[in-house]
C-alpha positions, 0 to 999 in steps of 0.5 A, a space after each residue: 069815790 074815794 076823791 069825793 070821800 076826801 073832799 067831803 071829810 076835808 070840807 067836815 074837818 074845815 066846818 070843825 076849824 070853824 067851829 074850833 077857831 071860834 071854840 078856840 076864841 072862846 077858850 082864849 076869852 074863857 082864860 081871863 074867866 078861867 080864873 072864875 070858871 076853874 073855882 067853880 069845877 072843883 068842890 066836893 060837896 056839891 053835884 057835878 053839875 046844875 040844869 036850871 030853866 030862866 024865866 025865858 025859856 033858857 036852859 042854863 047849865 053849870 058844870 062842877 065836875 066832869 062826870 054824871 054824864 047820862 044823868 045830865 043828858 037826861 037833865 037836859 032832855 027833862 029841860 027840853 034840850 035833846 042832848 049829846 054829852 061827852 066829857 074826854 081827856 086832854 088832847 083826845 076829840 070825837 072822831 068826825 062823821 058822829 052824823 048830818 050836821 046842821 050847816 047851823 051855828 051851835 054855839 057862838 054869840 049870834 042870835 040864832 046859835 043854840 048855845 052860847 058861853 056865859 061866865 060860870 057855864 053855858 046858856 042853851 035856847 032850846 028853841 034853836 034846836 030842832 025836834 029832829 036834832 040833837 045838840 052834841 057837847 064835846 068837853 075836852 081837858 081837865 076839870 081841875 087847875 093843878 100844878 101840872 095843868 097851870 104850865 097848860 095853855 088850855 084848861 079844857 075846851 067845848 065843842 058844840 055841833 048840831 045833828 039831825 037825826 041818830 047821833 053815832 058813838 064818840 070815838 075818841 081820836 088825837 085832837 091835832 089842834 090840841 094845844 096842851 103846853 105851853 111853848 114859852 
């Protein structure tokens, strides 16, 4: 039992890789718009974040600040999106095994992904969700460009996973893959 245990959260942590890796790819392709994307989660004077629906069906999600977190999850539930929304410090990560993952992509740029990164936010298809799931976003690091987080290879990062069925508490964990400094 504990052998079946171990492959099965090995082949949980390995689906995660993937995910980062692209999530990672992303980030890294979010550096050059990092320069946009960062203006546009600072400002007081606006809400922490926008949910708009396009004339497609798209839910289009804007975040300004890392917070109002239960208000955007209702947005988004409003919208027709059922979601998890998490916000967690640099370097931290939801403990695996939050519930049945989809074996489906959530976020990426194919055409059956839930979500995908555009400049300024994230695009969701709510039809890429089932009745029974529930899109869980991860948003892990700081919202804000200061003088200490511009030494940070990463700003912060996002990771989308779906699950089908109760979606457990966010129990926050060291992200090993973190890469919070830079080297050189």
């Amino acid at each position: 039992m504990e052998l079946k245990t171990e492959i099965i959260a090995r082949a949980e942590r390995r689906r995660r890789t993937t995910r980062r890796l692209f999530t990672g790819g992303a980030v890294a392709g979010l550096a050059a718009a990092a320069a946009i994307a960062v203006p546009l989660l600072t400002g007081s004077e606006q809400s922490a974040y926008a949910v708009s629906k396009a004339p497609d069906g798209t839910v289009k999600v804007r975040i300004h600040e890392f917070k109002d977190v239960d208000r955007l999850e209702r947005d988004l539930n409003a919208a027709g999106v059922q979601a998890d929304v998490t916000y967690l410090p640099p370097g931290k990560e939801c403990k695996d095994g939050r519930g049945r993952t989809t074996g489906r992509m959530a976020m990426g740029p194919w055409p059956d992904a839930a979500a995908r990164l555009v400049k300024g936010g994230l695009d969701i298809n709510p039809q890429r969700v089932g009745k029974e799931q529930t899109l869980v976003l991860e948003f892990a690091g700081d919202q804000e460009e200061t003088k200490k987080t511009r030494k940070h290879e990463m700003l912060w990062r996002l990771t989308a996973t779906l699950i089908t069925g109760q979606v457990g508490p966010c129990v926050a964990v060291d992200d090993p893959t973190w890469k919070g400094r830079r080297t050189n």
